[in-house]
N, C-alpha and C positions, 0 to 999 in steps of 0.2 A: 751666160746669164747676165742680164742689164739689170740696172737698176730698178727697183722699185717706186712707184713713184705712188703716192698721196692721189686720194682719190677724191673727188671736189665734195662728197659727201662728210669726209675725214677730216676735213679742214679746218672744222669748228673749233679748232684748242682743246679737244679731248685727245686723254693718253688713252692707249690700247693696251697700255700693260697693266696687268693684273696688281689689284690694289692690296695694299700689307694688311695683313690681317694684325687689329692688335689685342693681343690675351691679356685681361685682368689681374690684379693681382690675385693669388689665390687666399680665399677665407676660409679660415677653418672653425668649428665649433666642438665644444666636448662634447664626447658622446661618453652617456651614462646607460643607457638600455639598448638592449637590441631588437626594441622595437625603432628606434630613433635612427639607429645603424641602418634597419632595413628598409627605411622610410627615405633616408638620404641616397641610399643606395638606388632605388626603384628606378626604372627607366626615366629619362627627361628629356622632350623634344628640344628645352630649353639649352643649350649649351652652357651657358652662366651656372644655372642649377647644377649641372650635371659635372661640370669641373667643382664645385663646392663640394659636393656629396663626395668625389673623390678625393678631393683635396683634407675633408674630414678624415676618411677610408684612413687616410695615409699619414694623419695626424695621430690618429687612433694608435695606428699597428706601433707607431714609434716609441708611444707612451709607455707601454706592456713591457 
C-alpha cells in the first residue's frame, strides 16, 4: 500500500479529525417534590437539560 495523498479538494486547512466534544460542568438543584424530580427527569432532546436533570437524579440519591 502507498501512501495517501491529500486530495486538491482537502487542501483547504480543514482537519478531518473528529472534533472534542466539550461537557459542561454539571448543575445541580435541590429537589423538594417529586413532581420536580419527575419534571427534571422527563425526556430532553436538549443534552444540557438532560445532563442537569441527571446530574440533580444524583445529587438527590446522595443526600438521603
Amino acid at each position: 500500500m502507498g501512501k495517501r495523498f491529500a486530495r486538491a479538494g482537502d487542501a483547504g486547512g480543514t482537519s478531518r479529525k473528529r472534533q472534542k466534544v466539550v461537557h459542561e460542568a454539571p448543575t445541580s438543584e435541590d429537589v423538594h417534590t417529586s413532581r420536580q424530580l419527575s419534571q427534571l427527569l422527563a425526556f430532553e432532546q436538549d443534552a444540557t437539560r438532560a445532563r442537569h436533570g441527571t446530574g440533580a437524579l444524583l445529587f438527590f440519591c446522595s443526600s438521603v
